[in-house]
C-alpha positions as CSV (number, residue, x, y, z in Angstrom):
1,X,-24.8,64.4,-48.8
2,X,-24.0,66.9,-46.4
3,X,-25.8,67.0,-43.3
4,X,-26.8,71.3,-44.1
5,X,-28.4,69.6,-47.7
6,X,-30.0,67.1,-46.0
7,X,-31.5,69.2,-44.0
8,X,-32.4,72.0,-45.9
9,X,-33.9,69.3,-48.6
10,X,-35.7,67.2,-45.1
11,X,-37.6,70.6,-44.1
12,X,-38.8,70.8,-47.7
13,X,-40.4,67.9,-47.4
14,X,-41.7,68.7,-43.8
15,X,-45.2,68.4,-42.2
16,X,-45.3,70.8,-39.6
17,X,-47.0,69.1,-36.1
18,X,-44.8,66.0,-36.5
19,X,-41.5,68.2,-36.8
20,X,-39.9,67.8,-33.3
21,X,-40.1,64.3,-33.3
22,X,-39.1,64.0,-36.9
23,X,-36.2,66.3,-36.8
24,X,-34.8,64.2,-33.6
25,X,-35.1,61.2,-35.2
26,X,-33.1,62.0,-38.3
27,X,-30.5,63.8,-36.8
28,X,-29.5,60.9,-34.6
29,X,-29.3,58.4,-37.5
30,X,-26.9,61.6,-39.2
31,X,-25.4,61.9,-36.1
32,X,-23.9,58.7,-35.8
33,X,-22.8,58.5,-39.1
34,X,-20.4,61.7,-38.6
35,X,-18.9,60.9,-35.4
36,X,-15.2,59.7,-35.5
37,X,-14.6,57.7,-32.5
38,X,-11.7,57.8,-30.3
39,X,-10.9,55.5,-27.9
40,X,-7.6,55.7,-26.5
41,X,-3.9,57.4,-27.3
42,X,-0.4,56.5,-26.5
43,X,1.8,59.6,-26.2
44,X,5.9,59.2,-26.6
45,X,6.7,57.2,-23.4
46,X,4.6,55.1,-23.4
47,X,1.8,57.3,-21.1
48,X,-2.4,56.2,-22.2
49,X,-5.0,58.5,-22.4
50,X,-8.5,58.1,-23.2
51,X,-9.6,61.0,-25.4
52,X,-13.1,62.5,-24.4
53,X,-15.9,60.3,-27.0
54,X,-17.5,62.3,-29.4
55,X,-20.4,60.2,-28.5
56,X,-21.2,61.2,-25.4
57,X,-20.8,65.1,-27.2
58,X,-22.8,64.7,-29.3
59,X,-25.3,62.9,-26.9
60,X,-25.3,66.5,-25.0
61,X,-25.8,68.1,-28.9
62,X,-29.2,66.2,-28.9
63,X,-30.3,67.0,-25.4
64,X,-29.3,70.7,-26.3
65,X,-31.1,70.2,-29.7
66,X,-34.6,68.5,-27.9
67,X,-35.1,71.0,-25.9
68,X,-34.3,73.9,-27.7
69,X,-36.9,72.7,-30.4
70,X,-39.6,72.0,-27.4
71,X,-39.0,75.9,-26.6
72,X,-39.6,76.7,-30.2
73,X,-42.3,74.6,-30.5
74,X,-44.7,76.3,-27.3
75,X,-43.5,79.5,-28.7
76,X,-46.1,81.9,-30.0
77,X,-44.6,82.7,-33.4
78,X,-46.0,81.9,-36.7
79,X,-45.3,78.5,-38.1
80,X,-43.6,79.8,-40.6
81,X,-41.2,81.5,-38.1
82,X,-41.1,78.3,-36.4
83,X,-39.8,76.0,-39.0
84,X,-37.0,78.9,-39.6
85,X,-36.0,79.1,-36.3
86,X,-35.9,75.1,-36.1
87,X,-33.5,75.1,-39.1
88,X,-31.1,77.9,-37.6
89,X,-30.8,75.5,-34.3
90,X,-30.0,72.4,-36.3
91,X,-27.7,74.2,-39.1
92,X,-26.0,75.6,-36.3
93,X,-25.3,73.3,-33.9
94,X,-24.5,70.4,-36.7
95,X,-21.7,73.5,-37.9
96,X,-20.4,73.7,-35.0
97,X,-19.9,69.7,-33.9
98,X,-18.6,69.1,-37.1
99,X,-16.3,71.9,-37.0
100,X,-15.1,71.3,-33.0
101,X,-14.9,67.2,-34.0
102,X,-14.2,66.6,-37.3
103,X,-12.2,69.3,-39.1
104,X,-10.5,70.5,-36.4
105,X,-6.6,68.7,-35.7
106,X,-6.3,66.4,-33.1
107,X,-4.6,67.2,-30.2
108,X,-3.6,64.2,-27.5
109,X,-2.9,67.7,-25.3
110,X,-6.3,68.4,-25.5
111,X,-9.6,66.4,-24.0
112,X,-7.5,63.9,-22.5
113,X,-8.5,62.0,-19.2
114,X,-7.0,59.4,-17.3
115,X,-8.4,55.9,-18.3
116,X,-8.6,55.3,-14.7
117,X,-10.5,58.5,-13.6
118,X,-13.5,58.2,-16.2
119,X,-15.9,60.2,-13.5
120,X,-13.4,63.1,-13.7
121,X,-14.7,64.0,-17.0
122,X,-17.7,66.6,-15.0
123,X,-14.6,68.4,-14.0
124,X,-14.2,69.6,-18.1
125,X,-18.5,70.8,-18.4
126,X,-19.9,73.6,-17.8
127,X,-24.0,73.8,-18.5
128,X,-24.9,77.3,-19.4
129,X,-28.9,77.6,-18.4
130,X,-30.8,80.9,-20.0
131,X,-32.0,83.0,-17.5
132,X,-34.2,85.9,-18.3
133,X,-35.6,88.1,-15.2
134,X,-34.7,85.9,-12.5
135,X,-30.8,86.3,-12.9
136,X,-30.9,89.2,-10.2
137,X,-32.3,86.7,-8.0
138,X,-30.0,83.8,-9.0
139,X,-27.2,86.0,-8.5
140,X,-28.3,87.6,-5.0
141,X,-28.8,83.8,-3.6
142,X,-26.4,81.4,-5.5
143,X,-28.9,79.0,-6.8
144,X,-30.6,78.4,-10.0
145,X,-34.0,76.7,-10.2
146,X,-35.4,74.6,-13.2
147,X,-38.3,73.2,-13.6
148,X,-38.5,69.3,-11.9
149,X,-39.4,67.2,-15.3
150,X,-36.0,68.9,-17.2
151,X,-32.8,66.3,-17.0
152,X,-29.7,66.7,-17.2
153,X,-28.0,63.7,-18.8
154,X,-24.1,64.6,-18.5
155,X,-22.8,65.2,-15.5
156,X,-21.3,69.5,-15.4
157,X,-19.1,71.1,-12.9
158,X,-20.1,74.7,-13.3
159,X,-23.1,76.7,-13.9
160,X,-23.1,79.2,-16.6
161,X,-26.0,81.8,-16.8
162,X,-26.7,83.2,-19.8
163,X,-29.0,86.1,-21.4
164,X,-28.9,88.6,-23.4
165,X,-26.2,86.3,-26.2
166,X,-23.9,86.3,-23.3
167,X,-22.6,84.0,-20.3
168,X,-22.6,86.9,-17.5
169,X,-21.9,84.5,-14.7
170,X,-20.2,81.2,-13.7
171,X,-20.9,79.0,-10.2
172,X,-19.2,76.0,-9.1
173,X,-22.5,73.4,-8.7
174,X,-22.7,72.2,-4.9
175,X,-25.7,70.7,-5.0
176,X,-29.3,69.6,-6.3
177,X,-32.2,69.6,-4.1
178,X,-35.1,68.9,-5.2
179,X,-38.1,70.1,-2.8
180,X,-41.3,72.3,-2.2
181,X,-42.1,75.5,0.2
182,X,-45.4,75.0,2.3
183,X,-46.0,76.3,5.8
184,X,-42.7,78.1,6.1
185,X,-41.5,75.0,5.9
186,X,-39.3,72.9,3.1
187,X,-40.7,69.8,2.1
188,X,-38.5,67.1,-0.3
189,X,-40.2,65.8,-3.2
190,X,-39.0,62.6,-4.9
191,X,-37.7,60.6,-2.1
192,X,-35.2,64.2,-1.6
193,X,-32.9,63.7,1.7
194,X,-32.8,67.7,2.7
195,X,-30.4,67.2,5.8
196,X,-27.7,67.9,3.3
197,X,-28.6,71.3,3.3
198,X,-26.5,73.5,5.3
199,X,-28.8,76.3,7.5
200,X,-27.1,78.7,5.6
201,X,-28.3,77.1,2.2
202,X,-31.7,76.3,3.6
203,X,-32.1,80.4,4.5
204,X,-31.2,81.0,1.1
205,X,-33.6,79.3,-0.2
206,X,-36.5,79.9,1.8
207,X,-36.0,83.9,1.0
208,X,-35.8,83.2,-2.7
209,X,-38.7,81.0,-2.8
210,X,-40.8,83.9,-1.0
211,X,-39.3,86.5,-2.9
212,X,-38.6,85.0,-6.7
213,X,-40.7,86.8,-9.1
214,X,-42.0,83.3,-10.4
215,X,-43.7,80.8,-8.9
216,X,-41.1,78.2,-7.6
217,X,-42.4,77.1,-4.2
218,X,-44.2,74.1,-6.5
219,X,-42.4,71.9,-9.1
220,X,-39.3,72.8,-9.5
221,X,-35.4,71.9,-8.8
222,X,-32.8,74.3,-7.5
223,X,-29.0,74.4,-8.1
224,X,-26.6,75.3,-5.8
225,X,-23.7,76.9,-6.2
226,X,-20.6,78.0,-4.6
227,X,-21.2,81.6,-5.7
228,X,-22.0,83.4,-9.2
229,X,-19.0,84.9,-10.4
230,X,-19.5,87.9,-13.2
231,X,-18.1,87.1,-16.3
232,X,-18.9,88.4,-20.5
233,X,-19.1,85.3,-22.3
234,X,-20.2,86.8,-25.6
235,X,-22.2,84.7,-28.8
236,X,-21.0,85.9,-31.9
237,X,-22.8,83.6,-34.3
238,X,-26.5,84.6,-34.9
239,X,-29.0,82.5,-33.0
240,X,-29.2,83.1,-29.4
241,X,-29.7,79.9,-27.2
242,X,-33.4,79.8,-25.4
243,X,-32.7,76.8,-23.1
244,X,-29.6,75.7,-22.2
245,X,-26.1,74.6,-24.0
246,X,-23.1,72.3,-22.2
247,X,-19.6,73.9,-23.0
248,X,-16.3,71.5,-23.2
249,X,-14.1,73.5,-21.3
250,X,-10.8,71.5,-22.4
251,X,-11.3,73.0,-25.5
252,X,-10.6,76.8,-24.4
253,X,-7.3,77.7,-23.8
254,X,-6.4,78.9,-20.9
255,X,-8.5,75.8,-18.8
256,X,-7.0,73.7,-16.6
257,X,-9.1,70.6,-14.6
258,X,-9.4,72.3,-11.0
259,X,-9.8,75.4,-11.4
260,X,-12.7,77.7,-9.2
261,X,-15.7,79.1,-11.0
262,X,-13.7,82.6,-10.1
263,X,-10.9,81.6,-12.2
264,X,-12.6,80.1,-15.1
265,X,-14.9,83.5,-14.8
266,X,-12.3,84.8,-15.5
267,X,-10.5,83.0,-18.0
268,X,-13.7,83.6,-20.1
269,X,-14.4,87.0,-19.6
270,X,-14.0,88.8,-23.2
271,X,-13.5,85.8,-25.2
272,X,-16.2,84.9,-27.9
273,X,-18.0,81.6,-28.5
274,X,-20.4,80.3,-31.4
């Protein structure tokens, strides 16, 4: 059965509280079943590469997939609109793994890393976060902040914000720091070392913490970044993301492993995604 049928036959069976858990659940099972693992290639001379798992894609797909749901899920809309907006998310991200791993031709030019460099592969992600009101203030300062309970689970290069159906910035990721602002002072949370910080850094976020429209002085993460460079990264396909989506750069031409968040702002400035 295709994974769209079962689906679309799985919802009509649905009982609505248990539908995030439920929904997971199956689609990892499904999931499994339609990845096509490759391991390694030998080009003409004898050169081997280890092609980029579809596992550990579609591991992001999930993570992508749990949280949009959760977003859904503490949304305000009717369950009725719930349950469509839940089937949109899976139909569409399912579409689009199948279509980027399964039916499109295999390259060995493409999402190929050295078999000796596997930590390399962060250099080919970029995690686009959506940012709604704050993106003046991520922009002004170079960081993005997150809420401290949200992971992460594959390591990203660059930072992509994205609103409005569209990536309108790009940031090389520095660094994580995970603290909280009391006293005019910066105090690390979860065993956080802040002598990393450079003064310059620690200014920068000191003025967004006492300036950010929201509360993030308590509970919450903040990313670094070299600096947010504008881009137009436009969604074409219908649903909008509402938390956060990884992008496998080795898969749009033009990228090349090294390149600046100025460059690869823009290399994808006009070009489409879905």
């Amino acid at each position: 059965m295709e994974i769209a049928k079962l689906i679309h036959a799985f919802f009509n069976t649905l009982v609505w509280p248990l539908v995030i858990m439920a929904v997971i659940l199956m689609f990892r099972k499904e999931l499994k079943k339609l990845i096509n693992r490759i391991k390694e290639v030998e080009t003409p001379g004898g050169f081997k590469a280890k092609m980029i798992s579809d596992e550990i894609k579609a591991q992001t797909l999930v993570e992508e997939i749990n949280e949009e749901l959760t977003v859904i899920s503490k949304s305000e809309e009717s369950e009725t609109k719930q349950k469509e907006d839940i089937r949109t998310v899976l139909t569409e991200k399912i579409k689009s793994f199948q279509s980027e791993n399964i039916q499109k031709p295999i390259s060995i030019t493409q999402n190929v890393i050295h078999a000796e460099q596997p930590h390399d592969l962060k250099n080919l992600v970029m995690l686009a976060f959506a940012v709604g009101d704050s993106q003046d203030e991520n922009l002004e300062y170079g960081i993005y902040y997150d809420l401290i309970f949200r992971n992460n689970h594959t390591a990203f290069k660059y930072i992509g914000l994205y609103t409005d159906k569209t990536i309108i910035a790009v940031g090389e990721l520095k660094k994580i720091v995970k603290c909280e602002y009391e006293n005019n002072e910066l105090v690390p949370i979860d065993g956080e070392n802040l002598n990393n910080l450079t003064l310059d850094e620690r200014d920068r976020l000191i003025r967004m913490m006492e300036n950010a429209q929201h509360d993030v002085d308590k509970n919450h993460k903040f990313y670094f970044v070299d600096k947010f460079y504008q881009t137009s990264f436009v969604k074409i396909s219908a649903y909008g993301i509402q938390s956060k989506k990884y992008f496998w750069l080795d898969e749009i031409s033009g990228f090349r492993e090294g390149m600046s968040a100025e460059e690869l702002a823009s290399l994808l400035n006009n070009k489409t995604w879905e």
